[in-house]
N, C-alpha and C positions, 0 to 999 in steps of 0.2 A: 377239181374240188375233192378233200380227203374226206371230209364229211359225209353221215349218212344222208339223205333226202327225206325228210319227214311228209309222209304221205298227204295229198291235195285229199280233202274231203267233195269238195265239190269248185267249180270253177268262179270265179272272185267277182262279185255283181259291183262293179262300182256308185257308190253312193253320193250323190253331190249335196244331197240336202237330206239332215237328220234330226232337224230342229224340234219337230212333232213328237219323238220316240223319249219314251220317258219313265227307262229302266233304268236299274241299277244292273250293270253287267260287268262281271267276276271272269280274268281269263280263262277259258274253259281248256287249253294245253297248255302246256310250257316241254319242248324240246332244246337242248342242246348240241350246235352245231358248231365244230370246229373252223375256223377257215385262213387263209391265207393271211388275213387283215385282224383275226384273233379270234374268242370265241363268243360265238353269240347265244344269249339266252332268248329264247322266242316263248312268245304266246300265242294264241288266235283272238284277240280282243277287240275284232269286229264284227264276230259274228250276226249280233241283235240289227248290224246291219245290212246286211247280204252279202257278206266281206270273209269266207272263212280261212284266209291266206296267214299267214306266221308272221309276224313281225320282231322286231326286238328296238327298242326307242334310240335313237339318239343321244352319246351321254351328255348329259345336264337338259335333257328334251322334254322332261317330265315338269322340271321346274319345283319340284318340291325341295331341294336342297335350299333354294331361295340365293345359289349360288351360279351368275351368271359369267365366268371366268372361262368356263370353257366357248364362249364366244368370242366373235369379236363385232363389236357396238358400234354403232354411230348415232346419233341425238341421245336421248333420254329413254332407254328401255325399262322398264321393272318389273319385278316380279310383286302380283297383288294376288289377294287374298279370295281367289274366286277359281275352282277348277271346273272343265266341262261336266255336266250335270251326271253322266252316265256314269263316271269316275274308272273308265275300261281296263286300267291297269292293276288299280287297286283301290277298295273303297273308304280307304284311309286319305285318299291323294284329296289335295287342298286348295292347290298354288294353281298360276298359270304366269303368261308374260304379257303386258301391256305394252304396245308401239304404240305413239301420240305418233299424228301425222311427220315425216320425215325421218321417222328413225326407223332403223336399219338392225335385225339378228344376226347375222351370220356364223354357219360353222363350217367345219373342212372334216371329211373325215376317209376312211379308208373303206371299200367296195369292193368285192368282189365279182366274180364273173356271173351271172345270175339277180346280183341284189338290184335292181332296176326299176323300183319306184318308192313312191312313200305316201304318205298317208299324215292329213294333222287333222287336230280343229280348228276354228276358228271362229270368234266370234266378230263380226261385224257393229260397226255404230250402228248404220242402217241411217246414212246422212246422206241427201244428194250429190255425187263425185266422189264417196268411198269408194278405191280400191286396194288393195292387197295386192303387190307383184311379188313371185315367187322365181329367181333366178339360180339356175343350176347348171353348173362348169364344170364338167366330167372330163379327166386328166388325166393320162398315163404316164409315166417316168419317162416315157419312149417319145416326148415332146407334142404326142397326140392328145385334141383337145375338140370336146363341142361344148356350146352356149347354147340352152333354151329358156324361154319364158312364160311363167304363164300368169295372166292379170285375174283374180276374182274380184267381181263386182259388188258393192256391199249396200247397196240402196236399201236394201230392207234387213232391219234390225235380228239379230239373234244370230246363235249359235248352229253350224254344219260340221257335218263332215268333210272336209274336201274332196276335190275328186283326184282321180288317181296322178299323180306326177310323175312324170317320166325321168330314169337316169338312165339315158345312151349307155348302154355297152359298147364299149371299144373294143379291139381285140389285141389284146397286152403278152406278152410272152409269159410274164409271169403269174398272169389270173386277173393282175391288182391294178385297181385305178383310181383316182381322189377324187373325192366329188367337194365342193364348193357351193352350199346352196345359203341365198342370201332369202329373209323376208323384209323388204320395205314395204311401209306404209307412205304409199304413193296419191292418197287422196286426204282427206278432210276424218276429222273425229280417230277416235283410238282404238284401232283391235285388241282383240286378244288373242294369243295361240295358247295352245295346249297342247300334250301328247304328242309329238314330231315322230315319227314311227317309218321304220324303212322293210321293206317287203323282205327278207332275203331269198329269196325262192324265184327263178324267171315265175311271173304271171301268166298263166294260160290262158 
């Protein structure tokens, strides 16, 4: 990595529930990091959650463009008129995306060696049989590939953090590897996401 390492403040408490916390939080850094896959501008915009690791979003992950092209769809996804409450990126942001049961986000994008989780919201209906499956397909050029899944449970209404998601590091010659992360709405009533955010820093 040609990049400098922007220094760990302390080591990253993962948060699965953040529904209670009911600040306005402003990115407290922004560092810029060059890398294989291009360059990333990072924040720490979880710290109000025991999170103080760097991120930098997903593009079109923000959802405030209201522009969902840089995915790819299946049912009926959109973007409404509702952002997570905390507004962590910026206290301007507005938007999020709504999945009615069976539809499907999907983006693809490029990773580095090191970038190996992420981080969203979500809000739940909070309907008996909600869930959220989060699939993620880490891919090298080199033919090398793994599949994980992870299902959250939504019976009860409101808005989290998620917890941490894992993208497998491969070991690539050239650094770089694709990740493929799908969100369906694999149960009853309609989520929301917001804020799709990727670590780029291995997690200590």
């Amino acid at each position: 990595m040609r990049s400098t390492r922007p220094a760990r403040r302390a080591t990253a408490v993962v948060a699965a529930l953040a529904g209670a916390l009911a600040v306005t939080v402003v990115p407290t850094e922004v560092a810029q990091a060059s890398t294989e896959c291009g360059v990333r501008i990072t924040t720490a915009p979880l710290v109000a959650f025991g999170d103080t690791n760097n991120y930098f979003p997903l593009e079109g992950g923000t959802f405030e463009s209201g522009d969902l092209s840089t995915f790819d769809l299946a049912g009926t996804p959109s973007v409404v008129q509702e952002n997570e409450p905390w507004q962590v990126l910026d206290p301007a942001d507005a938007r999020s995306v709504a999945l009615p049961p069976g539809a499907v986000l999907k983006a693809t994008f490029c990773v580095q060696w090191g970038e190996d989780s992420m981080r969203f919201f979500a809000k739940s209906p909070g309907l008996s049989g909600s869930s959220l499956t989060v699939r993620t397909t880490v891919a090298t050029t080199y033919g090398n590939s793994v599949t994980m899944s992870t299902v959250i449970g939504g019976s009860q209404a409101g808005l989290t953090l998620s917890p941490r998601i894992p993208l497998l590091n491969l070991l690539a010659i050239d650094g770089r590897q694709y990740v493929t992360v799908s969100f369906k709405n694999t149960g009853t009533g309609t989520w929301q996401l917001d804020d799709l955010l990727v670590d780029p820093w291995r997690t200590l």
